[in-house]
C-alpha positions in Angstrom: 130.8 104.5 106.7 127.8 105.4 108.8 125.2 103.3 110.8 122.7 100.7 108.9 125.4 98.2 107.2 124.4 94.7 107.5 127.3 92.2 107.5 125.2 90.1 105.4 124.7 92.1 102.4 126.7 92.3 99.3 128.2 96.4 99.7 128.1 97.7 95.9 130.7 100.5 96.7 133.2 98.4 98.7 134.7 95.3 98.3 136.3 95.0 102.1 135.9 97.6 104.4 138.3 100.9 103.0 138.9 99.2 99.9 136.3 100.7 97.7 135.5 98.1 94.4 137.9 99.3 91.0 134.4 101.5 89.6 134.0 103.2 92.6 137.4 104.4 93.6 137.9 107.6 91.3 134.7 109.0 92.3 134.7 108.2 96.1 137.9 110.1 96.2 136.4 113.3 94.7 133.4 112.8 97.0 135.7 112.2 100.2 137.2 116.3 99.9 133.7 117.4 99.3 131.5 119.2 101.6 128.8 116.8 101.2 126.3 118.8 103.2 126.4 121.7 100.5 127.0 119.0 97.3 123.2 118.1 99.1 122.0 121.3 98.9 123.3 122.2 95.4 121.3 118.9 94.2 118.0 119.6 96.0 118.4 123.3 94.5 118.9 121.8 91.0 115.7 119.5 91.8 113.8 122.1 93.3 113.9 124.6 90.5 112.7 121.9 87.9 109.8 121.4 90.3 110.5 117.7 90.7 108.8 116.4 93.5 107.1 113.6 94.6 103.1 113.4 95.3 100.2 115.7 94.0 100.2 119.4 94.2 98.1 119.5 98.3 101.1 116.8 99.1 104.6 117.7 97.1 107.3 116.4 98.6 111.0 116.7 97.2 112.9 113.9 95.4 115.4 112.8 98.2 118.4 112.1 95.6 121.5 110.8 96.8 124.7 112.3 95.1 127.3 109.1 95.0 125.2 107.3 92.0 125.5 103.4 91.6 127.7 102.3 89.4 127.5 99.2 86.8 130.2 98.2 84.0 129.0 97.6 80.6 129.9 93.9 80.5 127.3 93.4 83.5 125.0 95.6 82.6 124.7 94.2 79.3 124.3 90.4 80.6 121.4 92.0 83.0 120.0 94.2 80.2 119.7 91.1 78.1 117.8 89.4 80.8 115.3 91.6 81.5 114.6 92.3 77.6 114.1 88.5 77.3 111.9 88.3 80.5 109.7 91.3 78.7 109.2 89.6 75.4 108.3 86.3 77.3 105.9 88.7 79.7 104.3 90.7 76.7 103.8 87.1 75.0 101.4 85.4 78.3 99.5 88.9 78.0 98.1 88.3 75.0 98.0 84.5 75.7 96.2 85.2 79.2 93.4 86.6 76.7 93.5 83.8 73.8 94.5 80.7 73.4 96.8 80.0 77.0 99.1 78.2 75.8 100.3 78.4 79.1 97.3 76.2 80.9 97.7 73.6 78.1 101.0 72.9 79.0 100.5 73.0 82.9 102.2 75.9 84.1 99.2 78.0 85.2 95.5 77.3 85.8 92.4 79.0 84.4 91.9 80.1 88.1 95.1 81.1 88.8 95.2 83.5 86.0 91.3 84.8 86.4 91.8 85.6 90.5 94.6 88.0 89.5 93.9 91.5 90.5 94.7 93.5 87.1 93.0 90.5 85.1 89.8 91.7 83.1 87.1 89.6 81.9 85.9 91.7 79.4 89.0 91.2 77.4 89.1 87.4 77.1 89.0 86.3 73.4 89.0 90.2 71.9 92.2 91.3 73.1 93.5 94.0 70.3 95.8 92.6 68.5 98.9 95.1 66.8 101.0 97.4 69.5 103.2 95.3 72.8 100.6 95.4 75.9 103.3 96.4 77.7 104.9 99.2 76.1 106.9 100.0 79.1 107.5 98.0 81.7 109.4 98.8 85.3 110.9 95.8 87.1 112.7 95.7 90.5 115.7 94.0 90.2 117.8 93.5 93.8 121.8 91.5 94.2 122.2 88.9 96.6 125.0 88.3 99.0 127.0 86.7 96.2 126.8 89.1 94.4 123.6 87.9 91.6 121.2 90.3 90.2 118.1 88.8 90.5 114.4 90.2 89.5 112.0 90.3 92.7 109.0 91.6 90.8 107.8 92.7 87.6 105.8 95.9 86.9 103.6 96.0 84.3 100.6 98.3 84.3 101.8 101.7 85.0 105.7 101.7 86.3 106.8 104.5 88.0 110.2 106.0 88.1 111.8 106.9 84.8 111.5 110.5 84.3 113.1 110.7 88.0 116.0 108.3 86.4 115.9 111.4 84.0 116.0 114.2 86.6 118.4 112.8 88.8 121.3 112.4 86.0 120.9 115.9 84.8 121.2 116.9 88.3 124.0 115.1 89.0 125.9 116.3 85.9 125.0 120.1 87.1 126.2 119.5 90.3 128.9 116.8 90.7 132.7 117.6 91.0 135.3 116.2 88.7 133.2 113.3 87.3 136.1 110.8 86.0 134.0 108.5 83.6 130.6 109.7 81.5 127.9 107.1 82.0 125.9 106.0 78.8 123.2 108.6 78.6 119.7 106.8 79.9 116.8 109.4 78.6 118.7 109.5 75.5 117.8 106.2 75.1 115.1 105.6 77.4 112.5 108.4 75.7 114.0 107.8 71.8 112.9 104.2 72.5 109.3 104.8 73.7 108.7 107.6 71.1 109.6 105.3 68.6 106.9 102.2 70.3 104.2 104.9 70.4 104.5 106.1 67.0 104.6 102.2 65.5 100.7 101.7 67.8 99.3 104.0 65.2 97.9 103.7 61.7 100.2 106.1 60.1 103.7 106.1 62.3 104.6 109.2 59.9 102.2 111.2 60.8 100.6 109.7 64.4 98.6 111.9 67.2 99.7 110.6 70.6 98.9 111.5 73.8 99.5 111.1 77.8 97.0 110.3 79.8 97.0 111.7 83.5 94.2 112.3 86.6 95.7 115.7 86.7 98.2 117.7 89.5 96.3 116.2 92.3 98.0 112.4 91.0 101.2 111.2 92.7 103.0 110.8 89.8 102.1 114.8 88.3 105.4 115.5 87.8 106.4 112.6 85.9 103.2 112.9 83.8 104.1 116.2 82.5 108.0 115.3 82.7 107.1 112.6 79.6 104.3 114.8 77.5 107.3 117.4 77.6 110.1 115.7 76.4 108.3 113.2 74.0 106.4 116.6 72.8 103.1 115.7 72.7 100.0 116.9 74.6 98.9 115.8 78.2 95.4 115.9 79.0 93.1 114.4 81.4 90.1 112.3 80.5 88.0 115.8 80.2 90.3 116.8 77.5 88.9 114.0 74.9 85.6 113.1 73.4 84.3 110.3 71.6 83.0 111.4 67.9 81.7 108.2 66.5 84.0 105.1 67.4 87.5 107.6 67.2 88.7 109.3 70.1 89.7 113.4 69.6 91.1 115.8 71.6 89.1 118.4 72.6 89.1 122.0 71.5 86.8 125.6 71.8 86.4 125.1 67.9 84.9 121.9 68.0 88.2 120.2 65.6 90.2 118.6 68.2 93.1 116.4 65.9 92.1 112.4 66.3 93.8 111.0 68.6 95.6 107.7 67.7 97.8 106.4 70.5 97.6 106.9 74.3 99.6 106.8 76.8 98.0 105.8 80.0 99.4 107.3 83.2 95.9 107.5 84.9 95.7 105.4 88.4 92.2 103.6 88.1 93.5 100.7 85.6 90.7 98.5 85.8 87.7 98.1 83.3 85.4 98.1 85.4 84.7 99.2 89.5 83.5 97.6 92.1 80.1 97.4 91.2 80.8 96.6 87.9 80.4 99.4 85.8 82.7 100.8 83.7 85.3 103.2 85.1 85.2 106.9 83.0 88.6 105.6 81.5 87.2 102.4 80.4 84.1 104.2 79.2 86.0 106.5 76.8 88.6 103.9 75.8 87.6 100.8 75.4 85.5 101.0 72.4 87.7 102.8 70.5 90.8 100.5 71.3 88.7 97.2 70.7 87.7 98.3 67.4 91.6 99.3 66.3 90.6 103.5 66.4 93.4 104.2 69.0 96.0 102.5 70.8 96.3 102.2 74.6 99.9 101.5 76.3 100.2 99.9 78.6 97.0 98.3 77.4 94.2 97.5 79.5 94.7 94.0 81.2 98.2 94.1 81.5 98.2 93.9 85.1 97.4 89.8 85.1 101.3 89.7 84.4 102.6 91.5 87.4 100.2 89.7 89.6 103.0 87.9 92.4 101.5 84.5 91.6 102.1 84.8 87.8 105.5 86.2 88.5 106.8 83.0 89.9 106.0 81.7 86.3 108.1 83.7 84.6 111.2 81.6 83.5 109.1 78.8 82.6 107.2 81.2 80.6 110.8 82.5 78.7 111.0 78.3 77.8 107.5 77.9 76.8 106.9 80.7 74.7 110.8 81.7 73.4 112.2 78.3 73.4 114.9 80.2 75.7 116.9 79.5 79.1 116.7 82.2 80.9 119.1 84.8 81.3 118.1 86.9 84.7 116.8 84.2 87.2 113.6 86.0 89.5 114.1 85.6 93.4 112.1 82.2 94.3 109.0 82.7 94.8 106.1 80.2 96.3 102.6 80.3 95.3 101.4 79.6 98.5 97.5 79.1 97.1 99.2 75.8 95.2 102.3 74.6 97.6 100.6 73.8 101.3 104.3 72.7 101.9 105.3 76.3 101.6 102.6 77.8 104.0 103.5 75.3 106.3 107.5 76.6 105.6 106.3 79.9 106.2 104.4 79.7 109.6 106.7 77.2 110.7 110.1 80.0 110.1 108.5 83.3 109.1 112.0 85.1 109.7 113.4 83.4 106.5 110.6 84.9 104.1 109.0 87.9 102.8 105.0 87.5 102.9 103.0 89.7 99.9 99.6 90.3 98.7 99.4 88.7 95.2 98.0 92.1 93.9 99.8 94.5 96.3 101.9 97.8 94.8 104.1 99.8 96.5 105.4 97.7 99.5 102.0 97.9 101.2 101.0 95.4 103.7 104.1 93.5 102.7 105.7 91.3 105.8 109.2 90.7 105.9 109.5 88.0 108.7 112.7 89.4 110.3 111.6 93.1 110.6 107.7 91.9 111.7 106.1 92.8 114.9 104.8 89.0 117.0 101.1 90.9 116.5 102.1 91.1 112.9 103.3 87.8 112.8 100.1 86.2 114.4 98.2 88.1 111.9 99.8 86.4 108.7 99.5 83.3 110.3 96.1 83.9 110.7 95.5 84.8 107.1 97.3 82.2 105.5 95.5 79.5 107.5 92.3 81.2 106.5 93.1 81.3 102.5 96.3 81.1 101.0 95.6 81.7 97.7 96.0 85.6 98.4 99.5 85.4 99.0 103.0 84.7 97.7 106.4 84.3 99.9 110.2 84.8 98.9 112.8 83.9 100.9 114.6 86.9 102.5 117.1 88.5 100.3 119.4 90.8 102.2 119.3 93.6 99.2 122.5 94.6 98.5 123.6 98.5 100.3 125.5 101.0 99.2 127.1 104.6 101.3 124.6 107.3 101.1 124.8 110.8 102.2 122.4 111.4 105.2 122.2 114.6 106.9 125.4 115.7 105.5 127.7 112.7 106.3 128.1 108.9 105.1 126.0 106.5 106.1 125.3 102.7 104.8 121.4 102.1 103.1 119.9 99.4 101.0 119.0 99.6 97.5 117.5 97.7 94.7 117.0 99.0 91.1 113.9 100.2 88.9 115.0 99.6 85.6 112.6 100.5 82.5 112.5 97.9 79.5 110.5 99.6 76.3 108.9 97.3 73.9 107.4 97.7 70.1 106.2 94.5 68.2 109.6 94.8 66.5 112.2 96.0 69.3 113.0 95.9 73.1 115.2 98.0 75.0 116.1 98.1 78.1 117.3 101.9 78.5 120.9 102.1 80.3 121.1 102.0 84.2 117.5 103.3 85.7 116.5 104.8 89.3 118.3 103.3 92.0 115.9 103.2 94.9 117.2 103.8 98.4 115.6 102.4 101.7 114.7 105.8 104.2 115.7 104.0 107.0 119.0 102.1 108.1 118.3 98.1 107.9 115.2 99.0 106.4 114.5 96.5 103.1 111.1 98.5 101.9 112.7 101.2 99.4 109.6 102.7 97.7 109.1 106.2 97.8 105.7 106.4 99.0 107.5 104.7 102.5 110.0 107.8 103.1 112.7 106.1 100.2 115.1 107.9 98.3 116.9 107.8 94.6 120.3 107.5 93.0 121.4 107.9 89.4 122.3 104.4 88.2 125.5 104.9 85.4 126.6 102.3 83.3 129.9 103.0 82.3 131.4 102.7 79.0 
C-alpha cells in the first residue's frame, strides 16, 4: 500500500504486510482488478446526485467517501456494541443526576465544581430537570483500536452528534456502486432510524398518535444535509425556530391558517445549545423551548443540559460512573484520561514528556485547538506549557494512541490513513441500541491523527458482517 502507514499502529485490513486479515480478503481481491479511480468517480456521482455534502449551502463541500469499507465480525461487534450501550445508560443516568440529587459527588467521584465549570452545564436546570424521555436520545461516541488490537472509547458525544445520516448515505452508495460484494453487512439505517423513531414517539403524551419535529438553523448550518436527511426518512417536518410559535405553555407549528398541529416532541439539530448567551439572556431556542419542556408540553432530544456529560473532564469518569450507578464492570474501557485541574502529577507528566500525550480543551468539539505532542510545533508546545501552568483546570490529557489505519483510495491508487469510528447509540427510557457498524472517519492527511471532517477528513461505511 501507499504512503502514511505507521509501523506502530494496529492495520485493520492486514494482518502482515500482503496477507490481508480472513474479513478482508474476498473483498480486497475484487477491489485489486478494479479501476479504482472510476469505482471513485461512480461513488462521488452516487453522492452527488443525492446532494450529500458537507457544510452549508455558501460552503458545500462533497462527502469524501472511501470505497473499501471497514469491516467488523459480529462476535466483536457485539462485545463493542454492548459496551457502548452500557456506557450510554450509565451516561444518560449522571445527566439527570448532574441536575438532582449527584449521587455522584456523595460518593466522591466528581465535585460540585467539577461538574458546574463544564461547558454544556446549565444552571437553570439544577433541581427541575424534566423528568420522562432519555436526555440523550442519541448519542455519537468516538471509539479508536490500539496497537493490540482493543477498541477503546476516546470521547463521548452527547449534545448534538454528528454523522449518522452520512453512515446512511455512504452504505447505499456503496451497494450502488461496489463490484461483486461477497458478504451483506447487517443493514445500519434499518436499524439506526427504526430505533430513534421509536425513542421519539415514546417522549410524547400519546406515542400513537405523536407530532414530532426536527429542529434545524436552516441551509446556511453545517450539518443541512443531515438535517433534512433525518426529517425525510423519519417522515416528519423540519422547520427552523421561525416555523413554531408558543400558544399558551404548548408549542405549535406554524401555518397561513393560524392551526398549526401541537407539536409534542423535538428533535434538536440547532447549533446554539446553551440556555442562555453570553450575557445571560436566553438564546431564541431557549426562549421558545424551555417553558414548554419544563412544564411536560413537549419533549426536547437531546435535552437541554446534556452537554455536562461530554465535557472531557467528566469523561474520565465514565467507568466509575457504569459501577456507581449500574452496579456493572465495564465492558468498553475509555482511553485514560487525566483531569489535569485535579492530578498536578499529570501536568507535571505532561510538560515534562508532551510527545507521549494528547492535550484538549475540556469543552472543545471538533478537534479544535487539540495538541497532540508528537505532531506539535516547539511554539505550540511552549504555548500549552504556558497554559497549563497558568490554570489547568481547562484541560484534560490522554496518552497518545496511535489510531489504528486502514488502505484507502487516494487520488485513484492505495494508500495507508488512520481511522477511528463514530458509532450512534439510541436510547428510550425502555431500550438502547447501538445501531450496527456507523461512519468510519478517515484522517485527510497521511500520519495525520485528527479525522474530523471539518479538518479535510473523509468516511467509510463500517459493515458488520453476519
Amino acid at each position: 500500500m501507499g504512503g502514511g502507514a505507521s509501523p506502530a499502529a494496529w492495520d485493520e485490513a492486514y494482518a502482515a504486510p500482503g496477507v490481508p486479515r480472513e474479513p478482508y480478503a474476498e473483498l480486497l481481491d475484487v477491489l485489486e482488478h478494479a479501476d479504482l479511480r472510476t469505482l471513485c468517480e461512480s461513488v462521488a456521482g452516487h453522492l452527488a446526485r443525492r446532494g450529500v455534502t458537507f457544510g452549508g449551502e455558501t460552503e458545500a463541500r462533497p462527502f469524501a467517501l472511501c470505497p473499501l469499507p471497514r469491516l467488523l465480525e459480529a462476535a466483536e461487534w457485539d462485545r463493542l456494541a454492548a459496551g457502548l450501550e452500557q456506557r450510554v445508560r450509565a451516561l444518560n443516568a449522571f445527566v439527570t443526576d448532574a441536575y438532582g440529587p449527584r449521587r455522584i459527588v456523595a460518593a466522591g467521584l466528581l465535585t460540585d465544581e467539577e461538574i458546574e465549570a463544564a461547558e454544556g452545564y446549565e444552571p437553570d436546570l439544577m433541581g427541575s430537570f424534566p423528568a420522562g424521555a432519555a436526555p440523550v436520545a442519541v448519542a455519537g461516541l468516538d471509539v479508536v483500536r490500539d496497537p493490540e488490537g482493543e477498541l477503546l472509547v476516546l470521547e463521548d458525544n452527547l449534545r448534538t452528534p454528528s454523522g449518522y445520516a452520512y453512515a446512511a448515505a455512504a452504505r447505499e452508495a456503496l451497494e450502488a456502486t461496489l463490484p461483486g460484494v461477497p458478504r451483506a453487512p447487517r443493514a445500519f439505517a434499518e436499524e439506526m432510524l427504526p430505533a430513534l423513531g421509536a425513542a421519539l414517539r415514546a417522549a410524547a403524551p400519546d406515542p400513537e398518535d405523536a407530532s414530532i419535529v426536527v429542529l434545524t438553523d436552516g441551509p446556511a448550518s453545517s450539518a443541512y444535509y443531515e438535517h433534512a436527511q433525518i426529517a425525510r426518512r423519519l417522515g416528519v417536518p423540519l422547520v427552523t425556530l421561525a416555523s413554531l410559535e408558543l400558544r399558551g405553555r404548548e408549542l405549535h407549528l406554524r401555518d397561513a391558517g393560524g392551526m398549526g398541529r401541537r407539536v409534542d416532541v423535538v428533535l434538536r439539530r440547532c447549533d446554539e445549545d446553551r440556555l442562555r448567551d453570553d450575557r445571560g439572556a436566553l438564546t431564541p431556542a431557549a426562549e421558545l423551548l424551555l417553558e414548554p419542556w419544563r412544564t411536560g408540553q413537549v419533549a426536547v432530544l437531546n435535552a437541554f443540559g446534556t452537554g455536562v456529560g461530554d465535557d472531557k473532564v467528566i469523561h474520565a469518569h465514565v467507568e466509575e460512573m457504569i459501577g456507581l450507578y449500574l452496579g456493572e464492570e465495564p465492558l468498553v474501557r475509555s482511553v485514560e484520561t487525566f483531569a489535569l485541574g485535579r492530578d498536578p502529577h499529570a501536568v507535571a507528566a505532561v510538560l515534562a514528556a508532551p510527545e507521549d500525550f494528547v492535550v484538549k480543551p475540556r469543552g472543545g468539539q471538533g478537534g479544535h485547538g487539540v495538541v497532540v505532542g508528537t505532531q506539535a510545533s516547539a511554539e505550540d508546545l511552549a504555548a500549552l506549557a504556558g497554559a497549563l501552568r497558568a490554570d489547568p483546570r481547562g484541560w484534560v490529557a490522554q496518552r497518545i494512541v496511535p489510531l489504528s489505519q486502514m488502505p484507502t483510495v487516494v487520488d485513484g491508487g492505495w494508500a495507508v490513513r488512520h481511522v477511528d469510528l463514530r458509532p450512534f447509540v439510541v436510547s428510550s427510557p425502555t431500550a438502547t441500541l447501538a445501531a450496527p457498524g456507523g461512519l468510519t472517519r478517515v484522517a485527510g492527511q497521511p500520519g495525520s491523527l485528527v479525522v474530523n471532517s471539518s479538518q479535510d477528513g473523509g468516511g467509510k461505511d463500517t459493515w458488520v458482517l453476519p
